[in-house]
PADREN-94214 format. One record per atom (N, C-alpha, C): y, x, z. Coordinates in steps of 0.2 Angstrom, whole numbers, plus 5000, padded with zeros to 4 digits. Example, Ala and Ser with C-alpha at 12.3 -4.5 7.8 and 13.67 -1.06 7.14 Angstrom:
! PADREN-94214
497250665039;497850625039;498450665039;498950645035;499550685036;500050645039;
This chain:
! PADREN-94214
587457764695;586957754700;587257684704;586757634705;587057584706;587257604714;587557534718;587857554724;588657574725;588957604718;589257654719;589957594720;590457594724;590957574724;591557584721;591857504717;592157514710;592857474712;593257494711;593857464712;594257424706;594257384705;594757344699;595257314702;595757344697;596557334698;596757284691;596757204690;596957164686;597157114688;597557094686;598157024688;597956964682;597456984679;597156904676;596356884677;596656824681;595856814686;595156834682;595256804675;594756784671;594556854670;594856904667;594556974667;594257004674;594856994677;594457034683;593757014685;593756934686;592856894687;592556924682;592756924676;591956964669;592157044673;592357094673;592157144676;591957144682;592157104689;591657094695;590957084691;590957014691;590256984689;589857044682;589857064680;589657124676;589457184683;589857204683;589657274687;589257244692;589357184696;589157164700;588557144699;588057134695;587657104690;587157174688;587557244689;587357324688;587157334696;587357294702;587157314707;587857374709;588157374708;588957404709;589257364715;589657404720;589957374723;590657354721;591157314721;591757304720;591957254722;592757304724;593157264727;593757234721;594357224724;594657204719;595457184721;596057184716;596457194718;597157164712;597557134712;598157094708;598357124707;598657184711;599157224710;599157284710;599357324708;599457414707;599557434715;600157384719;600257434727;599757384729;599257354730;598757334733;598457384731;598257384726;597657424724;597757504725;598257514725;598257574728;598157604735;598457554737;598157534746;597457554746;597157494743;596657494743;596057554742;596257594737;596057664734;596057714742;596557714745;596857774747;596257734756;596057674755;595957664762;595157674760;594957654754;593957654754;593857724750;594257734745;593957814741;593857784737;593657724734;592957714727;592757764721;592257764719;591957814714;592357794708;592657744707;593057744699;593357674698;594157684698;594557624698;594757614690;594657534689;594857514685;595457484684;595957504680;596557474681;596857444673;597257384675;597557354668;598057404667;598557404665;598857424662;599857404664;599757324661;600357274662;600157234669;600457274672;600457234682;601057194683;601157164688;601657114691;602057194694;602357194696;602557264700;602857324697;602557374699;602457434696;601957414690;602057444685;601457444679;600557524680;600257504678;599457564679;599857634679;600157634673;600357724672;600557724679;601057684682;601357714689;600957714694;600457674694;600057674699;599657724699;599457764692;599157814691;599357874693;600257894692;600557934693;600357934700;600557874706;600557864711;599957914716;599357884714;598457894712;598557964712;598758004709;598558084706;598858124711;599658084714;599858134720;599658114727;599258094730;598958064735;598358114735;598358154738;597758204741;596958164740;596758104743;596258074746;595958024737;596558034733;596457994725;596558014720;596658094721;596858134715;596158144709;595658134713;595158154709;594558114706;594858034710;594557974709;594657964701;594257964696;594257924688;594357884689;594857854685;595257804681;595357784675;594957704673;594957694667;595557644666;595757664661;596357594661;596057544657;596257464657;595957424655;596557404651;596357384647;597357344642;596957314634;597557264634;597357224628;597957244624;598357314623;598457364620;598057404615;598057384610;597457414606;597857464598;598557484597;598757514594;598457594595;598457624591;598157684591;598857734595;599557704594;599857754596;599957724606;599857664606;599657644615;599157684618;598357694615;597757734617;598057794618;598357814613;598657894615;599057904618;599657874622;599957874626;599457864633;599057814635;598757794640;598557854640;598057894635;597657944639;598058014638;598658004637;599258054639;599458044647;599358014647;599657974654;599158004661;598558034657;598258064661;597758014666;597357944660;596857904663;596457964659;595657944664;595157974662;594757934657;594857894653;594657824648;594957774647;594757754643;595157674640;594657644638;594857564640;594557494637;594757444635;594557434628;595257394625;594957324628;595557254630;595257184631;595357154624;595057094627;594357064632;593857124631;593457114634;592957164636;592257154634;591957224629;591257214625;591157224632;590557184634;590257194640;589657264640;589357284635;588957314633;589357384632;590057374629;590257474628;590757474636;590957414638;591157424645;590757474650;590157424653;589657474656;589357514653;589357554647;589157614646;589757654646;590257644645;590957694649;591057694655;590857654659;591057644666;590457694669;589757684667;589257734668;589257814666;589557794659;589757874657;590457904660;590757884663;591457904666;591057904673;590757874677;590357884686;589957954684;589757974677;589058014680;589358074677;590158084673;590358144674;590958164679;590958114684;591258124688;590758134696;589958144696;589758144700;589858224704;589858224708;589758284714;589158324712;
């Protein structure tokens, strides 16, 4: 459902602008964020309906920020796609051990992007 506010957590410009300008382009709200403790900030201060997060951050890395994300009352139930230009089948299965609710491998098919970001918003709809 367009409107719906998205959060991306990426530390390279270039990716984060094609996911902005993509959803943005869906009519999605989104904010956005460098870092894993920004982004979490961020998360815990607006709610968004589904954060996008890399993987390899400056900082803490995605999984911890997800760890982070899941014990926080207000972000425990917020969907989380991890986004990584890890594409080994045994990384994907780590990641979704890790307890993200999807994955994206980069650069980003813009086409199976927003169809997982759509199918991941509408089964997390209320």
């Amino acid at each position: 459902m367009a409107g719906e506010l998205i959060l991306i957590v990426e530390d390279n410009d270039k990716s984060r602008k094609l996911g902005r300008d993509v959803l943005t382009f869906k009519r999605y709200e989104v904010i956005e964020s460098e870092t894993a403790e920004e982004g979490i900030r961020l998360a815990l201060a607006r709610c968004p309906s589904l954060i996008l997060m890399d993987i390899r951050l400056p900082g803490i890395d995605g999984v911890e920020a997800l760890r982070r994300l899941r014990a926080e009352g207000p972000t425990r139930g917020i969907p989380v796609m991890a986004m990584t230009a890890s594409v080994m089948t045994e990384d994907r299965q780590k990641i979704l051990e890790a307890g993200f609710d999807a994955y994206q491998s980069k650069p980003l098919n813009v086409t199976d992007f927003v169809a997982a970001v759509e199918q991941l918003l509408e089964r997390h709809r209320p």
